[in-house]
N, C-alpha and C positions, 0 to 999 in steps of 0.2 A: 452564556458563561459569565459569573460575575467579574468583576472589573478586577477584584483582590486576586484573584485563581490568574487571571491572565496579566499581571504587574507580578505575580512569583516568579515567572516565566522568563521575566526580562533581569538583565542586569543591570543596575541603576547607575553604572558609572558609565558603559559602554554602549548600552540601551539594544544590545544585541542579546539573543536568546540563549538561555542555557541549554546546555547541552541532555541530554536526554540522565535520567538518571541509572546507576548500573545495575539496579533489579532492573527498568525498562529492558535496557540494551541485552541484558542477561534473555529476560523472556524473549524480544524480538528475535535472536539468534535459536532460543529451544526452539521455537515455533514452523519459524522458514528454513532452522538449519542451515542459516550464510550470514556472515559478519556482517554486524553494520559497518556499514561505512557509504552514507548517502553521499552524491555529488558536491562538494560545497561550491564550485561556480562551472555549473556546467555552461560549455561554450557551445556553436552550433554543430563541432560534429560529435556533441555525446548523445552517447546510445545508451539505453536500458533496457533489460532482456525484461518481455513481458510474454504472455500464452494467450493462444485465441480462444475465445468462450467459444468459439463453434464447432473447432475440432473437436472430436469424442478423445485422443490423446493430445488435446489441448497443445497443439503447434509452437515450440515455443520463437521468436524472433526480435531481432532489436531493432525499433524504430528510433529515430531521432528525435531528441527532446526539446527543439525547436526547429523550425523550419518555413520557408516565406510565405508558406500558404495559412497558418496559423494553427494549422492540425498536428503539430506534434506533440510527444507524450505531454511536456511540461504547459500544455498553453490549451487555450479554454474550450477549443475545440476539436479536441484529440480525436483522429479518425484514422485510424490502422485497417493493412488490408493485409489479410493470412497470407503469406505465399505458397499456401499448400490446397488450402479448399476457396481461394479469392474469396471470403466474406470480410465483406465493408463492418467493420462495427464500432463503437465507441467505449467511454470508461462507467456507460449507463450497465453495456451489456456485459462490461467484464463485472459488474458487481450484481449483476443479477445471477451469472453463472456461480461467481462466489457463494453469494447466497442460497444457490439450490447445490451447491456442492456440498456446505456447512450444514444444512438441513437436511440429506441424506445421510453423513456422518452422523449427526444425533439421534436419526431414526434407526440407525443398524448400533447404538451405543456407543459409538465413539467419541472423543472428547472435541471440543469446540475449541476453534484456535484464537476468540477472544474471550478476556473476563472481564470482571468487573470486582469492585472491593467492597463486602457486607459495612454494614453498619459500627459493624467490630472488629474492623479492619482484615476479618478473612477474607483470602480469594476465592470467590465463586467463578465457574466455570460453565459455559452453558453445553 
């Protein structure tokens, strides 16, 4: 990412990040259908509802997004255990099931729930 793209990003008096912009926020909510509104200091007992890639109705559960072992959601070695089918897995395999979820939608013609912006500033859709 060049250096200019990530100094837009920041605010030069407070050196703290702007805030998302409101077509962002706009599409994040079309997309997942639930407000944003991310944690801004999660402490140790916040929880985030996340889904198991293993369950076939994707299990949903909240783990804690830190914790002394270092596996919780916010920390480098996130490792969730379903409470429904006990598989151990991480944020490698919830992005892989992402990935063949979003790849099945496009094969049955459904629309992809990321874009990207053409050259002329339309949004392309995969």
């Amino acid at each position: 990412m060049p250096i200019t793209l990530i100094a837009s990003l920041i605010d030069p008096h407070t050196l703290e990040p702007f805030g998302p912009s409101e077509e962002r926020r706009d599409f994040f909510q079309a997309i997942t259908q639930s407000e944003y509104s991310p944690p801004m200091t999660p402490d140790l007992s916040s929880t985030c509802n996340i889904r198991c890639p293993f369950c076939v109705d994707q299990t949903e559960f909240t783990p804690l997004y830190w914790n002394a072992y270092g596996t919780g959601w916010a920390q480098p070695n996130f490792n969730g255990i379903c409470p429904v089918c006990y598989q151990t897995f991480t944020k490698e395999n919830m992005g892989i099931r992402k990935f063949c979820d979003e790849l099945a939608l496009k094969r049955a013609g459904g629309q992809m729930f990321f874009s990207y912006e053409g050259r002329h500033g339309e949004r392309n859709y995969f």
